[in-house]
N, C-alpha and C positions, 0 to 999 in steps of 0.2 A: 409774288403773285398769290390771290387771296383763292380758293375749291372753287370760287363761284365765275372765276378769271378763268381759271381751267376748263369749267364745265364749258365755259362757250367755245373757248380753243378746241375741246374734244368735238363739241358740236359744230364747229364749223369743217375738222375733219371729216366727222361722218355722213356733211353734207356732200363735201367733195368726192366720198366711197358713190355715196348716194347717186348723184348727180355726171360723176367722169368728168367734173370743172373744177377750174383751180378759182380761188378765193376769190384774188383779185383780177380782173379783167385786164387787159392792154389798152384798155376806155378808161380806166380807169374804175368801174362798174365795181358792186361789190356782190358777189353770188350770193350774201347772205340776204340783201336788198331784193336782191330780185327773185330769188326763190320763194320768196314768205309767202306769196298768195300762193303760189304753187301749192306747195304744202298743206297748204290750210283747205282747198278742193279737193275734195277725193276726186273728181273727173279730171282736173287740171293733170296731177299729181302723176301720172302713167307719162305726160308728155317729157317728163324733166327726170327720170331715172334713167341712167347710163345702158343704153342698147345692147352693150355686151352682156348685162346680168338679166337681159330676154330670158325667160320658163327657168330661169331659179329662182324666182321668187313667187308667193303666194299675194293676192290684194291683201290680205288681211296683215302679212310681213309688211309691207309696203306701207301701210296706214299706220302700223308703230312706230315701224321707223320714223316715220314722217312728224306724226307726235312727238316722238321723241326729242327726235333735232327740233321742234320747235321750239320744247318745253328749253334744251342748252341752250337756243341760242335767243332766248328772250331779252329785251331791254331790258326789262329788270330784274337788274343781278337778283334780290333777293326771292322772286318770281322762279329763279333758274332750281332744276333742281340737283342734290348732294350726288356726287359719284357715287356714292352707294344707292342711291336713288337710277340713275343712268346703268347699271350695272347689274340691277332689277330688271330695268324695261328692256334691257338686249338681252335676258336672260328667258322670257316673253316671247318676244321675237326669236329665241332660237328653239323656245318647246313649237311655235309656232311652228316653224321650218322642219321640223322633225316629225312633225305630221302633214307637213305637203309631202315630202317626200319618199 
């Protein structure tokens, strides 16, 4: 499996931290499918984060993330960015969090 194979595996995990849904549906459905516009609306974007992570997160946490996973779980591989790249943007989001709280 080639970083950029990974990168979307990691991103479709951190959709599912994201979201409280598993990948694939019993529809058959794929969360990565039907998140993406989510994702991409900041307004949308509050509806599809997991209810349990309610007032620990900041919007602005919320919007990297969401960046983020877009950026791993892009069609195209070479579009995706490096794990050192992913491992930057959570490191963002967690100086983020450390100033919400």
């Amino acid at each position: 499996m080639d970083g950029k194979s990974d990168v979307y595996g990691f991103g479709v995990v951190l959709l599912q931290i994201f979201t409280g849904m598993t990948a694939i549906w019993p529809t058959g459905e794929s969360l990565v499918l039907w998140a993406k516009p989510y994702l991409s609306s900041t307004e949308k974007l509050k509806s599809i984060i997991d209810g349990g992570m309610e007032g620990q997160y900041s919007e602005n946490e919320a919007l990297e993330a969401a960046q983020l996973i877009l950026k791993c779980i892009d069609d195209d591989p070479k579009q995706r960015p490096s794990m050192r790249q992913v491992l930057e943007g959570l490191e963002v989001i967690e100086t983020i969090h450390e100033n919400f709280i």
